[in-house]
C-alpha positions as semicolon CSV with decimal commas, in nm:
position;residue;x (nm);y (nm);z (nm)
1;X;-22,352;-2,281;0,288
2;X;-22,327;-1,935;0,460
3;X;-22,126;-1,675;0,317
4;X;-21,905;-1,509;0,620
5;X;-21,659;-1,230;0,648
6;X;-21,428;-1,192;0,900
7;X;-21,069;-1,005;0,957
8;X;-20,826;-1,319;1,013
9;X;-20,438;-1,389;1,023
10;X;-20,280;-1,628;0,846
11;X;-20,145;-1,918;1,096
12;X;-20,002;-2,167;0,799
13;X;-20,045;-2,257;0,419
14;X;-19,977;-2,570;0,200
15;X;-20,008;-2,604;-0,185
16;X;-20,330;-2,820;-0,299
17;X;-20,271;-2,964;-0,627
18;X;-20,198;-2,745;-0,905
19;X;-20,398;-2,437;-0,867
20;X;-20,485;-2,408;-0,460
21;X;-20,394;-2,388;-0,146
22;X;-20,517;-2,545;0,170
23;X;-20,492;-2,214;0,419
24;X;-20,526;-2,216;0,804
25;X;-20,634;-1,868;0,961
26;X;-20,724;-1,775;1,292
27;X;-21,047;-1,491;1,292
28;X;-21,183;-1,237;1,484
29;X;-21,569;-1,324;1,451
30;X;-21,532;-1,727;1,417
31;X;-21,203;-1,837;1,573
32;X;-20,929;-2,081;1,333
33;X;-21,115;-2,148;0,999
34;X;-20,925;-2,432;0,725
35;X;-21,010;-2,386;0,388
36;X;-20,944;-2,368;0,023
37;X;-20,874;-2,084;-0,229
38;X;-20,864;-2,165;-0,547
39;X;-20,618;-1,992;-0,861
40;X;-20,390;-1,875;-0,596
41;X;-20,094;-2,061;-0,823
42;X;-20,003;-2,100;-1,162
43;X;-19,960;-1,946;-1,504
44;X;-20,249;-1,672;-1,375
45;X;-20,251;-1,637;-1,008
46;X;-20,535;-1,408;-0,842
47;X;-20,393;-1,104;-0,684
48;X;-20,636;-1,184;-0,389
49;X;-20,599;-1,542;-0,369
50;X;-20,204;-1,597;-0,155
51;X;-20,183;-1,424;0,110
52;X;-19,865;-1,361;0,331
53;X;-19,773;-1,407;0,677
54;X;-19,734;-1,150;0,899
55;X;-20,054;-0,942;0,814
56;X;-20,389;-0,870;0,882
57;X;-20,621;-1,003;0,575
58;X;-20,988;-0,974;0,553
59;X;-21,121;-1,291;0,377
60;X;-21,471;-1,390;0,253
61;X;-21,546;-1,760;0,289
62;X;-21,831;-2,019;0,248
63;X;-21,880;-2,254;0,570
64;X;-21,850;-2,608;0,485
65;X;-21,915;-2,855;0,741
66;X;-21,802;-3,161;0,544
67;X;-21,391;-3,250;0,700
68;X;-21,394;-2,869;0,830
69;X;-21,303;-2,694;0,569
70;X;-21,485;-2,434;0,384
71;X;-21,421;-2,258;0,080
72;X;-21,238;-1,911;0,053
73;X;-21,335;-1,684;-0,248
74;X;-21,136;-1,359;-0,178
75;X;-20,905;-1,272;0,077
76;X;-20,757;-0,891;0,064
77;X;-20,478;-0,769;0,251
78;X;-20,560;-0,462;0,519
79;X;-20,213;-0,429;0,688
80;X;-19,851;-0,550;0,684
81;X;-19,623;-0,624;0,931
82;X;-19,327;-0,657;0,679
83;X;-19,078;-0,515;0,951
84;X;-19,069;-0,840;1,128
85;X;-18,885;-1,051;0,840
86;X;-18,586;-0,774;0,902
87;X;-18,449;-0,938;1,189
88;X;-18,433;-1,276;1,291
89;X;-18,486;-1,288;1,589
90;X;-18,810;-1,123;1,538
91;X;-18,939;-1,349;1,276
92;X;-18,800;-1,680;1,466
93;X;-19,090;-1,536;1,725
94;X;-19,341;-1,441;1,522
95;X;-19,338;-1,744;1,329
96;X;-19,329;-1,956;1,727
97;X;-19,674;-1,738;1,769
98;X;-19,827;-1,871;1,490
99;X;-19,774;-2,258;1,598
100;X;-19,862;-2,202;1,891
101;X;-20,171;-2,032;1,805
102;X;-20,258;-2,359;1,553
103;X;-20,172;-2,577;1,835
104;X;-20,347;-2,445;2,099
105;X;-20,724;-2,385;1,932
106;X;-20,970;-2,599;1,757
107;X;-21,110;-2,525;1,474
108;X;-21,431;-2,304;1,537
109;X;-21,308;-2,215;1,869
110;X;-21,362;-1,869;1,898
111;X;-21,178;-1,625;2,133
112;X;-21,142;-1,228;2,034
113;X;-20,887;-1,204;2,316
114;X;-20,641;-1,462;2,135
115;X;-20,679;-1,299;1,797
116;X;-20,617;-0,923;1,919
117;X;-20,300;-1,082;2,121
118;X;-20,202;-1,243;1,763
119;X;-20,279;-0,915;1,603
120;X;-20,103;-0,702;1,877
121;X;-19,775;-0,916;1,888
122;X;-19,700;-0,878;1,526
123;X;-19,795;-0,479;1,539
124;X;-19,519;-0,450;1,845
125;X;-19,278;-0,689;1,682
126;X;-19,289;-0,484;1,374
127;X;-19,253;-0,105;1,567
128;X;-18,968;-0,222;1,684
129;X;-19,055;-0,368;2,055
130;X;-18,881;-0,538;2,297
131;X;-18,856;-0,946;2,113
132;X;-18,917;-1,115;2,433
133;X;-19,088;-0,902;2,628
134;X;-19,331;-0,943;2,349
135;X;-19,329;-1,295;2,327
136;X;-19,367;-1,353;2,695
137;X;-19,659;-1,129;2,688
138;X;-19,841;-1,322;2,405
139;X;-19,765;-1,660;2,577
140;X;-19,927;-1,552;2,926
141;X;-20,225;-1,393;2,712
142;X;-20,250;-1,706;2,515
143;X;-20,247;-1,951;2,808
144;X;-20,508;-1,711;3,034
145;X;-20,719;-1,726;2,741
146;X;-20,734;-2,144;2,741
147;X;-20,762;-2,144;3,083
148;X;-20,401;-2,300;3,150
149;X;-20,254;-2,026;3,335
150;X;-20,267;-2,069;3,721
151;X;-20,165;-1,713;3,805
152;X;-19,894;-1,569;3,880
153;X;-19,899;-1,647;4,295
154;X;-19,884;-2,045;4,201
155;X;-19,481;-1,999;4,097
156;X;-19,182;-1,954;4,333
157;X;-19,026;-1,668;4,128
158;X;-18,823;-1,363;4,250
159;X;-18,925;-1,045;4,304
160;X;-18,893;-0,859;4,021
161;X;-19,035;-1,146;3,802
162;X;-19,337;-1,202;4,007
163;X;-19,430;-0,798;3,989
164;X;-19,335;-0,822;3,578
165;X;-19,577;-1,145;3,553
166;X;-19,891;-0,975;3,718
167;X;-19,815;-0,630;3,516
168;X;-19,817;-0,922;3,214
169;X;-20,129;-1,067;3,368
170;X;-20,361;-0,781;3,434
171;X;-20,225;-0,494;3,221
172;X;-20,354;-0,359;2,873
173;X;-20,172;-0,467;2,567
174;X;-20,124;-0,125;2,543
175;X;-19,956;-0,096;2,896
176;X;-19,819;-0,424;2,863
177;X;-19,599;-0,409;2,544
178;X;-19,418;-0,099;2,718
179;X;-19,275;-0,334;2,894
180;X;-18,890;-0,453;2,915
181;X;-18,834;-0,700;3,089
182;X;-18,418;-0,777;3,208
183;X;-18,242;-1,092;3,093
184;X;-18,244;-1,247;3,350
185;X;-18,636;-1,179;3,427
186;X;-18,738;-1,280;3,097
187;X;-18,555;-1,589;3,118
188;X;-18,700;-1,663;3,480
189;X;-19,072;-1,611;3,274
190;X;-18,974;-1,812;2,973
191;X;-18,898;-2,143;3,220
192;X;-19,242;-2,145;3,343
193;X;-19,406;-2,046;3,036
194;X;-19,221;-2,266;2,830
195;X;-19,306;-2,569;3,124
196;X;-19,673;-2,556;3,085
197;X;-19,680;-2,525;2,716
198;X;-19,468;-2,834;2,704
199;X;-19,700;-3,006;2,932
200;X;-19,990;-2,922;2,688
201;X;-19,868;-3,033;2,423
202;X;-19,894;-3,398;2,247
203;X;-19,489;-3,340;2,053
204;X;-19,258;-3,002;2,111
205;X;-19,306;-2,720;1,872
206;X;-19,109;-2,682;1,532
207;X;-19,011;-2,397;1,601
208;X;-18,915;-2,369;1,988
209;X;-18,589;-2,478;1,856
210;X;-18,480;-2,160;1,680
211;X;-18,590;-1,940;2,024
């Protein structure tokens, strides 16, 4: 078994009997990893062994080809995005990034650009950016990046949403997240974003609802 270390984000968790927990993360170096970490619960829980949402971890784990999942040994925390949990609406998006970050990729499949889109929504979310501008942002990044985006030409929108969509397309994160878009603009982007996610997926998200 290779030992690997890669900065990751936290995408879900679920206890595993009484000690563990079965953790899903999605990594710079090696895409969305499953595995175990062990004494993260109980009487004497590691300090390095639960991590939180919202944050950027660096974990060390041991690749395990049997079922896909591999086994964690230390996980450490390098930055917190605690800001987001503030406000709902915020955290309602946030949390709608991380499903459909887990329901989008395969495990091993490795992209850079969705993990610094991951890490980039949660750092704007939590200075205080625009919600949905945000959010629209990270869906157009995410779809680009699985090659179900067909640009912005293929939609009949109006004008000030197709030249917001092709800033969204082509821009920097950095440029990008400066923008705002209208309400009426964002909701003309969430339509067609929201239409080819649905069409991609096998059952509707958890937590579309709550957006």
């Amino acid at each position: 078994m290779a030992i690997q270390k890669t900065e990751a984000i936290l995408l879900k968790k679920k206890d595993f009997r009484e000690t563990s927990l079965i953790l899903t993360f999605f990594t710079k170096d090696f895409g969305k990893v499953d595995g175990i970490i062990k004494g993260a619960r109980g009487a004497r829980p590691r300090g390095d062994a639960n991590p939180i949402f919202f944050s950027l971890d660096q974990i060390v784990f041991y690749e395990k080809k049997t079922r896909g999942i591999s086994i964690i040994s230390q996980c450490e925390t390098q930055e917190v995005f605690l800001n987001i949990l503030k406000e709902w609406g915020r955290a309602s998006s946030a949390y709608y990034m991380l499903e459909l970050t887990d329901v989008f990729t395969e495990p091993e499949w490795k992209s850079e650009e969705v993990f610094e889109s991951l890490y980039h929504s949660f750092k704007s979310l939590d200075s205080g950016k625009e919600t949905g501008s945000i959010t629209r942002l990270f869906e157009i990044k995410l779809l680009m990046a699985q090659g179900f985006w067909p640009g912005a030409e293929y939609f009949k929108l109006t004008k000030g949403a197709m030249s917001s969509v092709m800033h969204l397309e082509r821009e920097s994160w950095k440029s990008a997240s400066n923008m705002k878009l209208t309400k009426d603009v964002n909701n003309e982007i969430k339509d067609i974003t929201g239409k080819i996610i649905e069409e991609n997926l096998d059952k509707p998200l958890k937590t579309a609802r709550f957006l």
